[in-house]
Phi, psi and omega in degrees: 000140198275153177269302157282174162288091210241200208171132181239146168223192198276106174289166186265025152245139192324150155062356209269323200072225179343139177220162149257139166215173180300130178269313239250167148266130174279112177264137179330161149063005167297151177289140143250000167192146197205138181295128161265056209311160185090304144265340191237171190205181184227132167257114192269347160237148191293130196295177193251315165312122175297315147007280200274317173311310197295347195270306203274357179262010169235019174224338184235177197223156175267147159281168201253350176286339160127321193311143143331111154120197174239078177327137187225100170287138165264347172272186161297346207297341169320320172312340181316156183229143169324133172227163137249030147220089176251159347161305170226190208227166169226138196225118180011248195263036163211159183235144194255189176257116186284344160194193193311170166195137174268149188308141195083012181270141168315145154232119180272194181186148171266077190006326195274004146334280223236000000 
């Protein structure tokens, strides 16, 4: 569940689309999204329906820690978008703010985190 307020348009990395970004000042190291159990969920086998399979392998992620299944966000935090140098850092279920961010910065993550 994302923790501050944000709001998505056309990100400014080439090809990516859709972006999340900050309405707020962000200070480091604030929680901006964190596992919610109840709202955010794990889908534990890939659905069979192609639909529904393609939704959860272009929206959700396997942890890297090994755990079963696929985080499914349930907000906009799906829009994060990759980067290799991003905006924020992910620690299993939560993602911080990697320094100060000003209103209107995208906010990214580096995929290979989580």
């Amino acid at each position: 569940m994302l923790r501050i307020p944000t709001y998505l348009a056309e990100s400014k990395i080439p090809g990516a689309g859709l972006g999340l970004f900050c309405r707020e000042f962000v200070s480091a190291g604030t929680t901006i999204w964190a596992f919610h159990a109840g709202f955010d969920y794990i889908v534990d086998d890939l659905p069979q329906d192609e639909i529904l399979r393609n939704f959860v392998l272009k929206y959700g992620y396997r942890p890297i820690t090994g755990e079963k299944g696929w985080v499914m966000c349930a907000d906009d935090a799906r829009f994060f978008n990759h980067s290799d140098h991003p905006t924020c850092l992910d620690f299993g279920p939560h993602t911080t703010a990697r320094h100060d961010l000003a209103p209107g910065t995208e906010l990214t993550s580096d995929y290979r985190s989580f």
